[in-house]
C-alpha positions as CSV (number, residue, x, y, z in Angstrom):
1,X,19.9,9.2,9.8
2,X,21.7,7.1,7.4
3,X,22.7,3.1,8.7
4,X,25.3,1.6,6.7
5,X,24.8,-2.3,6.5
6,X,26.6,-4.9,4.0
7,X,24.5,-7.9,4.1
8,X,20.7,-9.1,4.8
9,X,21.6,-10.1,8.4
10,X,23.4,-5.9,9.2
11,X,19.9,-4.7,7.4
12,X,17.5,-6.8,9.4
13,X,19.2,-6.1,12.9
14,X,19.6,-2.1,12.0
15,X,16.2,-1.8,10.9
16,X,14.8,-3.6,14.1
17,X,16.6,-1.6,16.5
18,X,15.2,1.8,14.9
19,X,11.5,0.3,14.0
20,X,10.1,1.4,17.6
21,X,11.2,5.1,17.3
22,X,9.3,4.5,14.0
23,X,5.8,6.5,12.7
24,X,6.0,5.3,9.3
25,X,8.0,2.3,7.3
26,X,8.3,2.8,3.5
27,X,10.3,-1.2,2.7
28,X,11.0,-0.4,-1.0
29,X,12.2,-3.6,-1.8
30,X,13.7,-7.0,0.2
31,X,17.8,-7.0,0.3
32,X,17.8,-10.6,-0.6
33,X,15.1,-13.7,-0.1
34,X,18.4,-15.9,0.1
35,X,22.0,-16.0,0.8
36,X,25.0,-18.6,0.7
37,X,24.7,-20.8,3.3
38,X,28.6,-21.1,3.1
39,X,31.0,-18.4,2.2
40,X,33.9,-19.1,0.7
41,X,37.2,-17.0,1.6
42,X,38.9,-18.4,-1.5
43,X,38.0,-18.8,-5.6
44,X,36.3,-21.7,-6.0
45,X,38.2,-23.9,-8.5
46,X,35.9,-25.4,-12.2
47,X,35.4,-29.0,-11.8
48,X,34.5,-31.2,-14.4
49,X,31.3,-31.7,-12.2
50,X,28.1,-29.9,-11.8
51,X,28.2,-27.0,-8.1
52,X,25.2,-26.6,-6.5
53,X,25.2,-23.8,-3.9
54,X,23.5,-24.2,-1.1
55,X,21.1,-21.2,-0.3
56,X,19.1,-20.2,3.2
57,X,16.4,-18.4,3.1
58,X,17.3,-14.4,4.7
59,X,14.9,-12.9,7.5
60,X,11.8,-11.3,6.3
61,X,12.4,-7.6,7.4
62,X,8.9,-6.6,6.7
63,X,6.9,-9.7,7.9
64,X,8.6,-9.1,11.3
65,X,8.0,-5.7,11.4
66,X,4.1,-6.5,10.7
67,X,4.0,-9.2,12.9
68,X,4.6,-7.1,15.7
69,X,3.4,-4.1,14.6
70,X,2.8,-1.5,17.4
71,X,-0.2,0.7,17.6
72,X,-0.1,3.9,15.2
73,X,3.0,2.8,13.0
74,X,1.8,2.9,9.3
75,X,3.6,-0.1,7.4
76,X,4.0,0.4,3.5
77,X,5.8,-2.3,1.6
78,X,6.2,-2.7,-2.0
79,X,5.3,-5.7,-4.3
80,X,6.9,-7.1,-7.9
81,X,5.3,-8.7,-10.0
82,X,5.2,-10.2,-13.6
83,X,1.3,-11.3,-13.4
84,X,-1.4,-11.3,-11.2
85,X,-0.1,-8.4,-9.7
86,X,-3.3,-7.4,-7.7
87,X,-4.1,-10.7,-6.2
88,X,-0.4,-11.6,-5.2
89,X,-0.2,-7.9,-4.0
90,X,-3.5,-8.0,-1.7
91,X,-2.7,-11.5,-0.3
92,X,1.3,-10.2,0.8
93,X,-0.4,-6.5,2.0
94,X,-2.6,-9.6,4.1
95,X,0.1,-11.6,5.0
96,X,2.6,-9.4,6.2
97,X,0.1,-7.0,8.0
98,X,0.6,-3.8,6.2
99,X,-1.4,-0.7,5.9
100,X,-0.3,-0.2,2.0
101,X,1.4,-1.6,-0.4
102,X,3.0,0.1,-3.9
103,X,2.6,-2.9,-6.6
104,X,4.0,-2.7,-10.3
105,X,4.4,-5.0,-13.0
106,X,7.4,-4.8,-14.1
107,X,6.3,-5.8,-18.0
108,X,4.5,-2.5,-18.3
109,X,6.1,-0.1,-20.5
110,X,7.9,2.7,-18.6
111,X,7.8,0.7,-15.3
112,X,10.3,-1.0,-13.0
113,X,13.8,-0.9,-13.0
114,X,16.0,0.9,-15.7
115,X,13.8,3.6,-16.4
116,X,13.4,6.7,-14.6
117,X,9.4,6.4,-14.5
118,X,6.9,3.9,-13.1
119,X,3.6,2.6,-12.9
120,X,2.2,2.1,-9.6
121,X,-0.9,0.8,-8.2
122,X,-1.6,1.9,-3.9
123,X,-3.4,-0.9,-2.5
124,X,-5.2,-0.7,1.1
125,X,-7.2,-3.3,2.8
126,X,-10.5,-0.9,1.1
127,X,-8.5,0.7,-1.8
128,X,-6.7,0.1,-5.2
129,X,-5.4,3.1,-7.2
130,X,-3.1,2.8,-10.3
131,X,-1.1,5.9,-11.2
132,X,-0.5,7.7,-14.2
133,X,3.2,6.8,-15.6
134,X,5.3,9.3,-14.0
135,X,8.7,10.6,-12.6
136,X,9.8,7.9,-9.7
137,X,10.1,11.2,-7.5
138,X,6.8,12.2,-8.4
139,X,5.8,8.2,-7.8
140,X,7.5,8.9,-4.3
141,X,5.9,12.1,-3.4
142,X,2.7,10.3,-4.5
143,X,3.3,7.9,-1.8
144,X,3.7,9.9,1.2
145,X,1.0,12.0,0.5
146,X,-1.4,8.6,0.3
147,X,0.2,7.6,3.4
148,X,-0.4,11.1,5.1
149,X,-3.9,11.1,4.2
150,X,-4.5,7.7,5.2
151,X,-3.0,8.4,8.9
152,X,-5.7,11.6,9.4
């Protein structure tokens, strides 16, 4: 089942209302940490002066779904990052209560985004595995079979 949603707000509120039907959550990445707190219907005109643009911070789809996490739903996230990427990973798999989370630097050769490989390390509460470089299908297929085994 495909839901269509245009902004942060759509994606939080279509994801809540299908999380309890829900074995497993694979949150690949967030829609946006912050949006405009004002939108404006018309172009906004240079000024000799500086524009700051004012920003609030967007619901955090997956720290909500951890929060109230329901018995047997299995929780994957995933986690960016440009350095320290196992510590910063391990503390958010910690903070947002998840069962796993799919970390990659983004600075490793053949990893991130415009490429079609990656470099992934699956990270558990008692488990941290880096991948081989690969196909991001093969990356994907790689995750749910991690996730299936961890749920027997």
């Amino acid at each position: 089942q495909m839901v269509h949603a245009e902004t942060a707000r759509q994606m939080y509120e279509a994801v809540m209302e299908t999380a309890s039907d829900s074995q497993i959550i694979i949150k690949a990445a967030a829609v946006a940490d912050y949006t405009p707190a004002k939108v404006s219907d018309n172009k906004i005109k240079k000024a000799d002066n500086e524009l700051s643009i004012e920003l609030n911070r967007t619901d955090d789809i997956i720290g909500t779904l951890g929060k109230n996490k329901k018995d047997g739903l299995f929780l994957c996230g995933f986690s960016m990052e440009t350095e320290n990427m196992i510590e910063n990973s391990k503390a958010k798999l910690e903070k947002k209560n998840l069962d796993m989370i799919v970390a990659n630097n983004v600075k490793v050769q053949g990893a991130g985004f415009g490429t079609d490989t990656n470099v992934v390390t699956l990270i558990t509460k008692d488990d941290c595995r880096q991948l081989e470089i690969m196909s991001k299908a093969d990356v994907a297929a790689a995750i749910v079979s991690e996730i299936i085994q961890k749920m027997q």
